[in-house]
N, C-alpha and C positions, 0 to 999 in steps of 0.2 A: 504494500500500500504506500501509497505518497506519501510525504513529510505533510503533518496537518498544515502548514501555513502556508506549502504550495496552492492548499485546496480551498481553505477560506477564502471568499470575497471573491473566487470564480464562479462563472458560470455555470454549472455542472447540476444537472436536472434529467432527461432522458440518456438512456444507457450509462446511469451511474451504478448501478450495480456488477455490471461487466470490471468496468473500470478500479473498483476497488475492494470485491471480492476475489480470494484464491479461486484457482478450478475445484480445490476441494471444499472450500464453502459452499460453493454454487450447489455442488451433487451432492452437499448436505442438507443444504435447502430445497430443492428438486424431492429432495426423499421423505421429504417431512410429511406427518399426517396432517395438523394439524397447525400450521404456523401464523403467526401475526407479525406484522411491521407493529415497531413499538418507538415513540418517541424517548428522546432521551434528553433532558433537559433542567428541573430543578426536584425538588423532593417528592411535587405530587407526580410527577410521568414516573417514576421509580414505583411509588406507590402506585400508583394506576397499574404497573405491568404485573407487580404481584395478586394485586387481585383479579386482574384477568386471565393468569395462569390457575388461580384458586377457578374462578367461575365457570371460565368455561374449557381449561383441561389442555391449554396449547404444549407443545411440545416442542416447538421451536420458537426464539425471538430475534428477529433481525432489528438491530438497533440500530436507531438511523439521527442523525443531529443534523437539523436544520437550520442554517444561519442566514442572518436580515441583513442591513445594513447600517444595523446602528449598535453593533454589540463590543464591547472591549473586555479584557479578560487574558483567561489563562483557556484555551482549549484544549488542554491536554486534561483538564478538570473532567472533559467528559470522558475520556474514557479511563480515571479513575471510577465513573460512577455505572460506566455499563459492567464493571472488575465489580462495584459496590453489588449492582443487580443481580450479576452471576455468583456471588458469594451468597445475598441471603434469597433467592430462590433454595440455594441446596440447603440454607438451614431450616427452608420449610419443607424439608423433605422430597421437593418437587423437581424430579428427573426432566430436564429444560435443558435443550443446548441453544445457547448465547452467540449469535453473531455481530460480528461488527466493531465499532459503528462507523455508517455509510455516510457519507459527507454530502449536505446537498441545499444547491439554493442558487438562485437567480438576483443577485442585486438590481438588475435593471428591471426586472417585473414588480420589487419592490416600489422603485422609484417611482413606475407609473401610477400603480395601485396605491402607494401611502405617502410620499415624497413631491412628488412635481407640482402636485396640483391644488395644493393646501390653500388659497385664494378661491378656487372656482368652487372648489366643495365648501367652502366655509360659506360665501355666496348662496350656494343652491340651499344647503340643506340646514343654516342655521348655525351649524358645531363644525368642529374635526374633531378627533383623535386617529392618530396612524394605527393604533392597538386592534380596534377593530378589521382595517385592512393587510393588520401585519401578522394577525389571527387564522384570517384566511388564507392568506398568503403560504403562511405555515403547514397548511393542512395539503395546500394544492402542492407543494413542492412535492410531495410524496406520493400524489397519483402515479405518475411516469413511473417510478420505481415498483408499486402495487402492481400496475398492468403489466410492466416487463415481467415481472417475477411470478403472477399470477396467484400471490399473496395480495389479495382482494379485502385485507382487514386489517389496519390501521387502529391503535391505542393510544387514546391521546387522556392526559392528565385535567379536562377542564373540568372546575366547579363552577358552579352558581355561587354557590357562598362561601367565604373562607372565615370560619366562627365568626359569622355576621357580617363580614367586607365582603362588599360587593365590588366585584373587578368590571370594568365597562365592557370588555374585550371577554365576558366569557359568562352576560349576561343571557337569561330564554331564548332570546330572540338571536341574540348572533350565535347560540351554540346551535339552535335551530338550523341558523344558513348554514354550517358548515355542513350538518351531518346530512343536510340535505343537498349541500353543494358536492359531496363526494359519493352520496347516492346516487346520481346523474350521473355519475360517469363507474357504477357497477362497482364503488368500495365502500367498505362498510366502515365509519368513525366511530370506533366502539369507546362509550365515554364511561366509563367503571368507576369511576369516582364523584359523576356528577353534582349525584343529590346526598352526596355527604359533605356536610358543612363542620362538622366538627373535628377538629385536629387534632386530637386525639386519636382518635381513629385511625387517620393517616401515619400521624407515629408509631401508630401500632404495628399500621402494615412494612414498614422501614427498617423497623426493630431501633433497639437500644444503641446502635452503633453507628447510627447514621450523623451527619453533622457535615453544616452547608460550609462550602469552602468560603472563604471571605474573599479567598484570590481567585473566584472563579468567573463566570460570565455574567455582565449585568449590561443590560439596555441604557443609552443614556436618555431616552426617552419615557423613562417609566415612572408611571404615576401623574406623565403630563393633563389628564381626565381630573385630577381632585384641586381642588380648591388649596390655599396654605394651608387648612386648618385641617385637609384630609376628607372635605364633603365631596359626595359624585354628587353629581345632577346633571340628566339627561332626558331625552325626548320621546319615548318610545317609536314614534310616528317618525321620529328622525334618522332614527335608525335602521327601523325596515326599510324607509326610502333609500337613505345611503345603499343597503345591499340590493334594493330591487332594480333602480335605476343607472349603479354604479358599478360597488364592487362585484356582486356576482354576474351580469355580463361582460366588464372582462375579465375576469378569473379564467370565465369560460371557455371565452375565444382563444384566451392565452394558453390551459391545459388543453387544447383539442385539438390548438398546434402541436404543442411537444410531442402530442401522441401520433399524428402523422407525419413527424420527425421533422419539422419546420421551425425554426426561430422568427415567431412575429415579432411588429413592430411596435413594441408596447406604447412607446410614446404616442404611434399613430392612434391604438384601437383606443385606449384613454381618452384622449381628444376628443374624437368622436364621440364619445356616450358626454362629453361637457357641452359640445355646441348646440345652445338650440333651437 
């Protein structure tokens, strides 16, 4: 596999699995009964992967780290925590083989989707936050890889509530578009931790050994949605517009190229859903 820092901040979305899986990963994943693409990313996608090996019995997980373009860090943090994942799966007794993790992401479909156009959406729809667009964005980076591999189920870490914090990016309605945005294209978002709000729980599923790096990846964009004081306040009605009008037709356009091996023009297909 590449040095991670050749790989950050490229291009690298369809035919990423070829590129930095062994041929004996491949025909380990190839052989699998029952396998999921799993995010890998802060304490709930760890927890989310545990409990989707309890629920529904997988036997393989490809881990896959998806990067924006707004992140700074240590990435080698992730794959001490896909080594953390592989470790307490086996202390739950649960026979799992652990691949990866798959490097993958598009800065310039970021740009389109949560960066260039912070004027016209703020215009159109009242608000911005990129969290929403960078939500989606996350979830779509990993189609191409689902469909190549024909691991058609994806684990992603999102709650509605985090012991009463509400996150804008991972409110009803945007978790709605996504699982319905990677419905449409034949992958299931399997959300296992959704409607647990209490964290406890989560530490449960983690065990006693877990512990967030301080040096690891943090957005410099996050928490841009609250108030000084830490208040969210948003639109509902603003929000479904944003996805109905915006972000989920070009998500669309943009995964339905990757998948007939094409690089659109994101700046162009953007545009367009702004002019009107």
């Amino acid at each position: 596999m590449e040095p991670i820092d050749r790989i950050i901040g490229a291009e690298a979305v369809v035919g990423v699995a070829d590129d930095q899986l062994s041929p004996e990963d491949l025909e380990t994943l190839r052989g699998a009964k029952n396998p999921a693409i799993v995010e890998i990313a802060g304490r709930d996608s760890i927890a989310a992967a545990v409990k989707a090996v309890s629920d529904r019995n997988f036997d393989l997980l490809l881990t896959t780290v998806a990067y924006t373009a707004t992140e700074f860090g240590r990435w080698i943090t992730m794959e001490d925590r896909v080594r953390f994942l592989r470790a307490r799966l086996g202390e739950t007794g649960r026979e799992v083989e652990v691949l990866g993790p798959i490097y993958m992401g598009s800065p310039r479909f970021w740009r389109a989707l949560c960066g260039r156009h912070i004027t016209s959406l703020f215009e159109r729809f009242g608000f911005y936050t990129p969290c929403l667009g960078c939500h989606l964005y996350l979830h779509s980076v990993r189609i191409p890889l689902a469909r190549s591999t024909g691991v058609n189920l994806v684990v992603s870490g999102e709650r509605e509530s985090h012991d009463g914090q509400v996150k804008l990016n991972q409110v009803s309605d945007a978790l709605d578009a996504y699982r319905n945005f990677s419905a449409g294209f034949d992958v299931e978002l399997y959300l296992p931790l959704r409607n647990i709000s209490d964290g406890s729980a989560i530490a449960e599923l983690v065990g006693d050994t877990w512990s967030e790096d301080e040096e690891g990846i943090d957005c410099v964009l996050s928490g841009n949605y609250l108030s000084p004081t830490g208040k969210l306040s948003y639109h509902e009605d603003a929000v479904k517009r944003f996805f109905s009008e915006f972000a989920l037709p070009l998500a669309k356009s943009v995964v339905s190229a990757w998948l007939s091996g094409k690089t659109p023009d994101y700046q162009k297909l953007a545009g367009e859903l702004l002019i009107d």
